[in-house]
N, C-alpha and C positions, 0 to 999 in steps of 0.2 A: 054274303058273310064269308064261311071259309075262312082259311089260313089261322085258325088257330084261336080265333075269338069271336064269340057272342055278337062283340060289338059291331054295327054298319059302318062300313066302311065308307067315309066323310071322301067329298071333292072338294079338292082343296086348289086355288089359281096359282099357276107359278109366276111370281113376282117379287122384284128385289132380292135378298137373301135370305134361304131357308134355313133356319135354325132353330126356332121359337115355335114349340107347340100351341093351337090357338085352343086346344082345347084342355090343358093344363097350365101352359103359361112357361112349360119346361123351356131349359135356352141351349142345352147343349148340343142341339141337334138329332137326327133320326137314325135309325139303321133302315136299311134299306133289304125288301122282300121280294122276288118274284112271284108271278103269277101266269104261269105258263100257260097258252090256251090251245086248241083242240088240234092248230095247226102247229107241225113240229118246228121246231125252233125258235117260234114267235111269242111273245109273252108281253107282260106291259108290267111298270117298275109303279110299287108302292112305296111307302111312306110309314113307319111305325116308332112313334113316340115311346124311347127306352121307359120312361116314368108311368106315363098312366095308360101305354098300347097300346091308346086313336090308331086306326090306321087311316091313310091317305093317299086318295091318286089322284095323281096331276094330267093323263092322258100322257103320261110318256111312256111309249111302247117300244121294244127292243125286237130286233131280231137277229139271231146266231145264225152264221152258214157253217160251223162245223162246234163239237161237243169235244171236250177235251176225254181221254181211253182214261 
């Protein structure tokens, strides 16, 4: 859970274009959350529907070699 809501966070496949929530049906697209994890700098990007929250990950994981002061 974490990041801010109740709700389980859905996996969701990356495919074609992302803009359309499938669990509201929203069409203007997501904002976008990290979730940083225990190693520093390494995090993996979610997925979060402006309208009704869902959030979502797709296995896409970032990593930073330097933090901006």
């Amino acid at each position: 859970m974490g990041m801010g809501s109740k709700k389980r966070v859905k996996r969701l496949k990356a495919q074609g274009e992302l803009y359309k929530c499938p669990s509201c049906g929203y069409r203007d697209g997501f904002h976008v959350s990290f979730l940083w994890g225990k190693k520093i700098g390494e995090g993996e990007i979610y997925l979060i529907c402006p309208n009704c929250h869902s959030r979502f990950r797709l296995g896409w994981n970032i990593s930073v070699s330097k933090t901006a002061s």
